[in-house]
N, C-alpha and C positions, 0 to 999 in steps of 0.2 A: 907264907903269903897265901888266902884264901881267893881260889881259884872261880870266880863270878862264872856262873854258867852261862853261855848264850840264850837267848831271849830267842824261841819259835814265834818268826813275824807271819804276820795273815795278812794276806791280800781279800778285798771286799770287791764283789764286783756286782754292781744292780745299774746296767744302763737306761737309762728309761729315756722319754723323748722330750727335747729341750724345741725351743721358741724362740728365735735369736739368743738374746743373753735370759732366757727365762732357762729354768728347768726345776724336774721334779726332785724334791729333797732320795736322796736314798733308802728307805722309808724300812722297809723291809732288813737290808744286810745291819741295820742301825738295831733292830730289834733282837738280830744275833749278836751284834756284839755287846750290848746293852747285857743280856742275859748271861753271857759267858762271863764279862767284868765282874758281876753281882755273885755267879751261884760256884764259880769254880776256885775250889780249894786254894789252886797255884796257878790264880789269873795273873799273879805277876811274872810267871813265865813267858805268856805270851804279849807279844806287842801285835798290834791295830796297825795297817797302812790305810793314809788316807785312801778311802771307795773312790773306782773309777765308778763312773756315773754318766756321763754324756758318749755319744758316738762318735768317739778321736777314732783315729786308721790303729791298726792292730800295732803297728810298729810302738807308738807313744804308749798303747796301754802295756805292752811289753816293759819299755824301761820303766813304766811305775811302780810296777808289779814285780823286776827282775830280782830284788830282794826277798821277795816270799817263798817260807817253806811249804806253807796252805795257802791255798786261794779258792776261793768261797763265790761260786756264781747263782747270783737269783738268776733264774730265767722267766719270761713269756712268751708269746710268740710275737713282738717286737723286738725282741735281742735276741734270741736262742744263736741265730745262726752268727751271729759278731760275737757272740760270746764263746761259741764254738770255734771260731777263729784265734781268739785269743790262747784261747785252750791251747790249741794243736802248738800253736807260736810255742808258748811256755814249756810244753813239753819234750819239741825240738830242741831250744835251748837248753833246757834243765831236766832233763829227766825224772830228776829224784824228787821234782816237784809235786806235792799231794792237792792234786784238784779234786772239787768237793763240787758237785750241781744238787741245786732246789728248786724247787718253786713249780706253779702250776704246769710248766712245757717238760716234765717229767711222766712217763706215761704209766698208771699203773700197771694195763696188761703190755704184754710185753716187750716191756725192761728188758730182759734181754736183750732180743735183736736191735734194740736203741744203744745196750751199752756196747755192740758187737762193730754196729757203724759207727758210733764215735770211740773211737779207743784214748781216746785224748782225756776222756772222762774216768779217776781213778772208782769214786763215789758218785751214786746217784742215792740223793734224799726224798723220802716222799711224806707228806704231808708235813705240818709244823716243824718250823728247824730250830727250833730252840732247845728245846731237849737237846735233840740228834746232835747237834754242834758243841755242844759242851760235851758229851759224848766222846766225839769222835776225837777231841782234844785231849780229854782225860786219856785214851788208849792210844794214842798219836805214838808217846816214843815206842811202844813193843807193837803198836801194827795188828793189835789184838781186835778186829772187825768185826765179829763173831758178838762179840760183847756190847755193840752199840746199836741202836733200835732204830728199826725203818731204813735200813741201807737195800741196796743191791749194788753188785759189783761183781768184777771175774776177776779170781784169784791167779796169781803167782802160775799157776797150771791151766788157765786159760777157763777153769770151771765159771759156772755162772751162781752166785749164791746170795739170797736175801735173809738177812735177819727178820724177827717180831716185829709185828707194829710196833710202836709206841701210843701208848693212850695220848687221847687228847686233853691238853692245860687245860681244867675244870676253874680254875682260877686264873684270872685273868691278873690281878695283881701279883702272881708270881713272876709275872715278864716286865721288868724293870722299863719303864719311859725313857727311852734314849732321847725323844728333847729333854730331862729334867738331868738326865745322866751327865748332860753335856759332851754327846758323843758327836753332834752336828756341830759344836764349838770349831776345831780343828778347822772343818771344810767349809764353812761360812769364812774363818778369816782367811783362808788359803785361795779365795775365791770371791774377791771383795767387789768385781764386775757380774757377778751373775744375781738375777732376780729369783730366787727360788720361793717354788710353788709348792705348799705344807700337805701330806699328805699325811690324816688324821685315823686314827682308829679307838672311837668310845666302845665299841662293843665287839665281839667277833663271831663270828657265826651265822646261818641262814638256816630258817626253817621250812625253806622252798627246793624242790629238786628239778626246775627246769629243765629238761633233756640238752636243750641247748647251751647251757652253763654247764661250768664248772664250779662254781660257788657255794651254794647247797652241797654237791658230792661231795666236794674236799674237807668241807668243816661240820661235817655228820648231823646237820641240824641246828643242836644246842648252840643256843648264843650266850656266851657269856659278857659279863662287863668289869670294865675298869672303872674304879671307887671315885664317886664324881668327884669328891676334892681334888683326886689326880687330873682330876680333865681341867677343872678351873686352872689348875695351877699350869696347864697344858695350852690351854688356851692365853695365857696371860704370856705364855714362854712366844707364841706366834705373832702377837702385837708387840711385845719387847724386840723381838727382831726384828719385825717390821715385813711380816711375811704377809703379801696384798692377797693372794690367791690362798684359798685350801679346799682340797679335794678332799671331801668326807668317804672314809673306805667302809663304813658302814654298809652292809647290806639293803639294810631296808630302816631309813632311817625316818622317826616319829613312833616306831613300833612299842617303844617304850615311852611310861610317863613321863621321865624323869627328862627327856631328850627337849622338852619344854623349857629348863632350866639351864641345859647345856646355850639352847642357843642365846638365852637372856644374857648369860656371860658374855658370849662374844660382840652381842650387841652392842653391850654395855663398855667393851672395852674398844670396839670400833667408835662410840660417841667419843670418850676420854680419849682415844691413842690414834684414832683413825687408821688405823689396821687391826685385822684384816679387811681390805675393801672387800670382797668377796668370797661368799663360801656353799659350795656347790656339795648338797646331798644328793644319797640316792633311796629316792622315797619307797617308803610301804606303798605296795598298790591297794591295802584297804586303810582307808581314808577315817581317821574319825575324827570327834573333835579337837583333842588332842593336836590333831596335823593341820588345822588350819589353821589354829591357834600359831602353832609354831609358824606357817609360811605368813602369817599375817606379822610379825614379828619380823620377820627376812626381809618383808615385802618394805616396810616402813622405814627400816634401817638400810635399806638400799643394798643388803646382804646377797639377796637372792639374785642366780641369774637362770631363774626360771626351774620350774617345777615340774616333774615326770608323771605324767599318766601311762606310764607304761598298759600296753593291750598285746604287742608282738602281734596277734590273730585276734580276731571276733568271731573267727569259724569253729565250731563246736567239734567236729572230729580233727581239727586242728590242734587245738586246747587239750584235747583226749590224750593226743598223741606225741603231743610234748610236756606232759605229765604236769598240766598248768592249769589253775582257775583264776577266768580274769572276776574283776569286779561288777557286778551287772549293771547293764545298761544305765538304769536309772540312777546308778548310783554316781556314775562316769558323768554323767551329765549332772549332774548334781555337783559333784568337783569342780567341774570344769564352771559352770553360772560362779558356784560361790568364789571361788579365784578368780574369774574375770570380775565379780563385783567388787573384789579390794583391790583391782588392779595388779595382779601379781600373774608372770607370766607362764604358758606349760608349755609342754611339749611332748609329743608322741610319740614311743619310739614301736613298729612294725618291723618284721622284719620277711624278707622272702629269701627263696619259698620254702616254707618249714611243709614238715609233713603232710599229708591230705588236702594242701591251698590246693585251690582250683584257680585256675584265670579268674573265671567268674564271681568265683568266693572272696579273693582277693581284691576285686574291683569293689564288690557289694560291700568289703568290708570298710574299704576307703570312703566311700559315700557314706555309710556309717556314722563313720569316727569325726566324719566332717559335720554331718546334721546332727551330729551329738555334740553340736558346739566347739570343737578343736578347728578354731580358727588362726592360732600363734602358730604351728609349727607342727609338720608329722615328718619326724627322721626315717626315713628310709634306709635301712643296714640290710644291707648281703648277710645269705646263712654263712658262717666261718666255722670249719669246724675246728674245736678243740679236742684236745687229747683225751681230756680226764670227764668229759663230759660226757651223757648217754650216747651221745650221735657221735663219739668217736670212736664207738663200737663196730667194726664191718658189718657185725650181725643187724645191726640196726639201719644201715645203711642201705644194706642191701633189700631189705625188709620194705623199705619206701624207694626204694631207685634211685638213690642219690647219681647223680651225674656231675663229678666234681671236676675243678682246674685249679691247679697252683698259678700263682700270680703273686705280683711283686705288693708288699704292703707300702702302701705312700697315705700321712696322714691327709685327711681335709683340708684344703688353703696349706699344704707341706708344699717341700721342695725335695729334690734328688740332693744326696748329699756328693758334690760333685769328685770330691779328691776319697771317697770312703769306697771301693770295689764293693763292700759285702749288703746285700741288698739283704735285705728278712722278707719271708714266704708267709702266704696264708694259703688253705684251701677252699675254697669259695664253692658252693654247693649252684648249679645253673640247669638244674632240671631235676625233676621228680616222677614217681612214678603219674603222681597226678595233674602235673606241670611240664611236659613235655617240653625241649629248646624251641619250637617254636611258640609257646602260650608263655615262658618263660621272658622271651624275647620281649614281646607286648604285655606283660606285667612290668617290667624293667622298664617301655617305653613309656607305660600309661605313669608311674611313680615319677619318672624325668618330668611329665608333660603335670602331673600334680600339682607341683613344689615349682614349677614357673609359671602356671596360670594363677592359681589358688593362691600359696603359699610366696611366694615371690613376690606377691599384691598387684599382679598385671591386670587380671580380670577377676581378683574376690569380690569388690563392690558390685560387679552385673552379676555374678554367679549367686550371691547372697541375695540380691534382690529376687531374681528370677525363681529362686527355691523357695524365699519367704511368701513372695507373692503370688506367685503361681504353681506351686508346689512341680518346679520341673527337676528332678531327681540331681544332684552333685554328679552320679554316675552317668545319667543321658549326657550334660553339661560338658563335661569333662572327655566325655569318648568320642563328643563330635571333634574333638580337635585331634584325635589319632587314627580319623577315618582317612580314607582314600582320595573323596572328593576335598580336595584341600587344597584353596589358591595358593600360589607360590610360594612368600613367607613362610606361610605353615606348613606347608607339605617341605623345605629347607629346614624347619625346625624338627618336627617329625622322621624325617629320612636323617638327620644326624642321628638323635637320640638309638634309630634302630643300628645304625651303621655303631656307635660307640657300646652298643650292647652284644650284637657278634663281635665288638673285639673283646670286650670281656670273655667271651665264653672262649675266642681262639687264646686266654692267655694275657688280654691287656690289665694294666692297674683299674682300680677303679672311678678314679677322679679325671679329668680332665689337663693334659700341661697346656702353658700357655705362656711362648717365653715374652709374648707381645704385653701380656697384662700381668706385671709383678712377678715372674718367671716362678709360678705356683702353679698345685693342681687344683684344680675348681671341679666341682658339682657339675655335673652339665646343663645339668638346670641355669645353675649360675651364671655362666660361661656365656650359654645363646642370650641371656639379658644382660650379658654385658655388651656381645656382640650387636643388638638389637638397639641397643642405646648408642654406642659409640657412631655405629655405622649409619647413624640418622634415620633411621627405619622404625619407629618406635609409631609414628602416625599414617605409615602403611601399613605397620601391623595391626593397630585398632580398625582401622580399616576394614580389612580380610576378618580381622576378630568378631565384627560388629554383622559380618555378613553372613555368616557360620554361625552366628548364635542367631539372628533374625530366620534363618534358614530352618533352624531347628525350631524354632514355635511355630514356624508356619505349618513344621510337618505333624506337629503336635495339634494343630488344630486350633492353642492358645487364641483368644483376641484381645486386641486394647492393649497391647505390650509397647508399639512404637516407641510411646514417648517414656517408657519407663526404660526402657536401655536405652536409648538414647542419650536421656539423664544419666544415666549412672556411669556411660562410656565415659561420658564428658568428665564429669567428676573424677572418674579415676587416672583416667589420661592427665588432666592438669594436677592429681596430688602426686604423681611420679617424680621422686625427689632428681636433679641431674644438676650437674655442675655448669659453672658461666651461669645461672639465672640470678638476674640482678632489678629487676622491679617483681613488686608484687601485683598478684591476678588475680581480677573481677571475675567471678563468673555467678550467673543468672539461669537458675533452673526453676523449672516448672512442675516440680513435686519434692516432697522431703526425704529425698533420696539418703541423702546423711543421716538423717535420725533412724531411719527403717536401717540400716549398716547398722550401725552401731549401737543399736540396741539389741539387733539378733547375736550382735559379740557376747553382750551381759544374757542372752537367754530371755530377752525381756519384747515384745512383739509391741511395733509400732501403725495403725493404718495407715496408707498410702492419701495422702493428700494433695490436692492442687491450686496452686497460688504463684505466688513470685517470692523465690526465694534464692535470697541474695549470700555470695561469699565470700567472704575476700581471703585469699590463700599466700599467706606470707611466705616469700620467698630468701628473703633478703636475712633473715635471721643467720641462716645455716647455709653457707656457699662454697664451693670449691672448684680452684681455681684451677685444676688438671683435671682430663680422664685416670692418671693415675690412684690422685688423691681418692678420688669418687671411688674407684675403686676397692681401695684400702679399706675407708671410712664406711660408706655404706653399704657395697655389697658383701665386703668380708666383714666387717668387725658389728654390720650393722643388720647382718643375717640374723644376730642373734634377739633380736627385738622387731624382727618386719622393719624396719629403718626405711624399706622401700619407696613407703608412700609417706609424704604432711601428713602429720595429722588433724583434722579435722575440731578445731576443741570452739564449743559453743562459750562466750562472754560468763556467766553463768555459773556453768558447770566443768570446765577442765575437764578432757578424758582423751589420753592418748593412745593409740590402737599399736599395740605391741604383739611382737612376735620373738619366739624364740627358735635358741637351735638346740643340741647336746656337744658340738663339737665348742665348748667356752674354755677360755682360760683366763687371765690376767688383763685381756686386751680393755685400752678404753671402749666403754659405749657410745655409742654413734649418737648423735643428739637428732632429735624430731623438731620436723619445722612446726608453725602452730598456724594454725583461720581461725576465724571470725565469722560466723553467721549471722544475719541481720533479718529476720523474716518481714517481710511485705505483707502486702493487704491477701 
């Protein structure tokens, strides 16, 4: 009788962050064992357990796992510390258990002292694990470690010892497609209530080294690609399952010609199959034709949900010293016109305080980005530091003064996971050597106080007139409302934002809880206009708003402004989308206030005229029947399009005023109410 050897089972372990029943496919641990299946001698030694994936309590990912002799953890710094949990669990119970860590929350310098605090950890992997894991399997049964590339680890005697690099896969078709593999088969039907969201990889690599990334360091540059027939055949695999969402892991995608033809695929198979509804790149920040072309494609197919003009800074020893060149000016405002004229939406992402930001520099840069037409959307992100990135260097840190805090990571619009104890850490950068806690404090207020006057659409239409027409700066605009002299309301709105920024820096999350409104964390921006609307305050805020911005032309010396904020208060205040409105609204202004808005969107300059002109603002289209709803609908789901305000659309010409965010996933879009303008004599 021939004696069957036992089969070495592998535990996969890549949590990433789930959406109610949405989550992200396992994308990564899929790619190892895709590669292991394909390139090893005696793959049918070993067996696959289905990947834990979501943030179960450590106890459940225990018994799924209790069968494995390996267990395989991707890390980020969204799981590191529950995956570390896990670890330790496994190892109490099983000792003889071989845990293996990867992925970017592996530190290159020192490994060591990281593998000394976690001993739970037998292997650490660094860079690419495809190699290393076929590797580390082939030498599995003699333990032979010494022979497998890109390890560190501490031996039997407590030594601390690292293998060779491994070079980096020059061929990208050498890593087998775990969708074609059918490695995601198992956990899709094991898993017939969850919505999963495809994360995709055409090419791999960055040819950028951001200080602030990790992305350029890890993949040394060179991008390589996968053979576009595998991508069609890759994309057709995401519409056959019926996958709504995909997150493109691309670096900088359009960089290539060829990505022109990727997205006609899926276009073409969202017309035939209606999936994927949506698919979310991350763009080249130099723009050619090539990338419009592609976002005009996303735009039409209803693909897109909004497009990255990445800038981070506009301050030049900023850019110096995060080893970054943005696009120039003109070129940014060039993007921006030509994507607002096909109606396709962007978004900004900034971030503070990176190196050399000044208060000043930081504010200037925001007036900026805003008269260079980024009217959708500018995300505000905290510096985070990472491990493998320049700035998670001391020498580098200490070099600008970092003044950092650990705090609890909670996604945008997330929730506490309330039965899960293991909370995941970021370290949040809250002062510089240029940016002191207190200028840091009011760069943190002025961004809150951005994204709810501007951005929010409470006061863009006076802010945009006021700039177009009397050239009064975004920055004067915008800073009179975080001054001192400030009627109640706003100085209530103001005194939160400062109070929610010292708790940051003593240690609080970033976002906002709110167990009153959806028991989420919000934006604080978000948060005071929900409070602002719910609490009937919304026309004593124009109020106070209309008196603070009259205040400030008066001290400007402006004339003949009255009746032009006036106009445009009124307009905005009545396009404020809110629930319970159940008739539609006449209103009668005394210049072309809406055409001058919406033309400065497209980069296109209207003169200021005076007559009677008339609008009627449909309400009754789009209605909801709770605060909660409203909530839901348009402030969370409908952040990512401005949903804030009606739009405005002329008989004529249709044109809806959209805004974006970066925080999207699979959610529906919020629908926009519509008007009618009629002009008068």
């Amino acid at each position: 009788m021939v004696k069957i050897a036992k089969k070495t089972k592998l535990g996969m372990v890549q949590i990433n962050n789930s959406f109610a029943n949405q989550c992200y496919l396992p994308y990564s641990v899929a790619m190892l064992q895709a590669y292991a299946q394909r390139h090893l001698e005696t793959a049918d030694r070993f067996e696959f357990l289905p990947a834990v994936f979501d943030r179960i309590r450590v106890e459940e990912a225990v018994e799924q796992l209790e069968s494995a002799d390996v267990v395989c953890f991707s890390t980020y710094v969204w799981n590191v510390r529950l995956s570390l949990a896990i670890a330790e669990a496994l190892k109490t119970q099983n000792p003889s258990v071989l845990t293996v860590f990867g992925g970017p929350q592996i530190p290159d310098a020192d490994t060591e002292g990281f593998l000394r605090r976690h001993r739970c950890i037998d292997l650490a992997c660094h860079g690419e694990g495809e190699r290393v894991l076929k590797a580390i399997l082939e030498h599995y049964a003699e333990r032979n470690w010494q022979a497998v590339p890109s390890l560190s680890y501490l031996n039997d005697r407590g030594e601390f010892l690292q293998t060779e690099k491994c070079p980096r896969i020059r061929d990208f078709m050498e890593v087998p497609s775990p969708f074609l593999d059918g490695v995601f088969e198992p956990l899709i039907e094991a898993h017939p209530e969850m919505q999963w969201i495809g994360l995709w990889e055409t090419n791999r690599g960055c040819p950028f080294e951001c200080s602030f990334c990790d992305w350029g360091s890890k993949t040394k540059n060179k991008v390589i690609r996968r053979d576009i027939e595998e991508i069609y055949l890759e994309a057709d695999w995401f519409s056959d399952h019926k996958i709504e969402f995909i997150f493109c892991c691309d670096a900088n995608f359009s960089i290539l010609k060829r990505d022109i033809d990727i997205i006609k695929r899926v276009a073409a198979n969202k017309a035939s199959h209606g999936y994927p509804k949506a698919l979310s790149v991350q763009s080249t920040k130099n723009f050619t034709d090539n990338s419009y072309a592609i976002y005009k494609i996303m735009g039409e197919s209803k693909l897109s949900k909004g497009v990255a003009l990445a800038l981070q800074s506009v301050h030049e020893p900023t850019l110096e010293a995060i080893y970054r060149q943005n696009i120039p000016a003109k070129a940014f405002q060039e993007a921006q016109e030509r994507l607002s004229a096909m109606q396709i939406e962007t978004f900004t992402d900034i971030i503070l305080p990176l190196p050399e930001e000044t208060y000043d520099s930081f504010v200037d840069g925001i007036a900026f980005t805003i008269g260079h037409g980024q009217h959708h959307r500018i995300q505000f992100n905290n510096l985070s530091i990472l491990p493998n990135a320049a700035m998670g260097d001391p020498a580098y840190q200490e070099r600008y003064g970092f003044e950092t805090v650990e705090t609890d990571i909670i996604n945008i619009h997330g929730s506490m996971v309330e039965d899960n104890p293991i909370r995941e850490k970021q370290l949040l950068v809250v002062a510089t050597n240029t940016m002191p806690p207190s200028d840091w404090v009011r760069t943190r207020v002025f961004s809150w106080m951005t994204g709810l006057l501007h951005f929010n659409k409470l006061l863009q239409i006076p802010f945009v007139l006021l700039h177009q027409l009397y050239d009064v700066s975004y920055r004067d605009l915008l800073e009179r409302f975080t001054q001192a002299d400030l009627p109640p309301i706003l100085a209530e709105i103001n005194q939160f934002f400062i109070d929610k920024a010292h708790a940051i820096r003593s240690g609080d999350v970033e976002f906002c809880e709110s167990r009153e409104w959806l028991n989420i964390f919000w934006p604080a921006d978000e948060l005071m206009l929900i409070r602002l609307c719910t609490q009937d305050r919304l026309d004593a805020f124009y109020g106070e708003a209309s008196a603070c911005l009259a205040d400030l032309m008066r001290r400007k010396s402006i004339v003949q402004w009255e009746s032009v904020l006036e106009a445009a208060m009124s307009l905005n205040r009545e396009l404020m989308k809110l629930p319970f409105q159940t008739e539609d609204r006449q209103l009668h202004l005394r210049h072309n206030i809406w055409d001058i808005y919406r033309a400065s969107l497209r980069g296109d300059r209207v003169p200021l005229e005076q007559g009677q002109f008339h609008y009627e603002i449909d309400r009754t289209t789009d209605t909801w029947t709770s605060w909660e709803q409203w909530c839901r609908e348009v402030i969370w789901w409908g952040n990512k399009r401005g949903a804030y305000i009606y739009a405005c659309n002329t008989v004529d010409s249709p044109t809806s005023i959209l805004g974006i965010s970066t925080n999207v996933h699979s959610e529906p879009d919020s629908v926009l109410g519509r008007s009618h303008r009629h002009d008068g004599d």
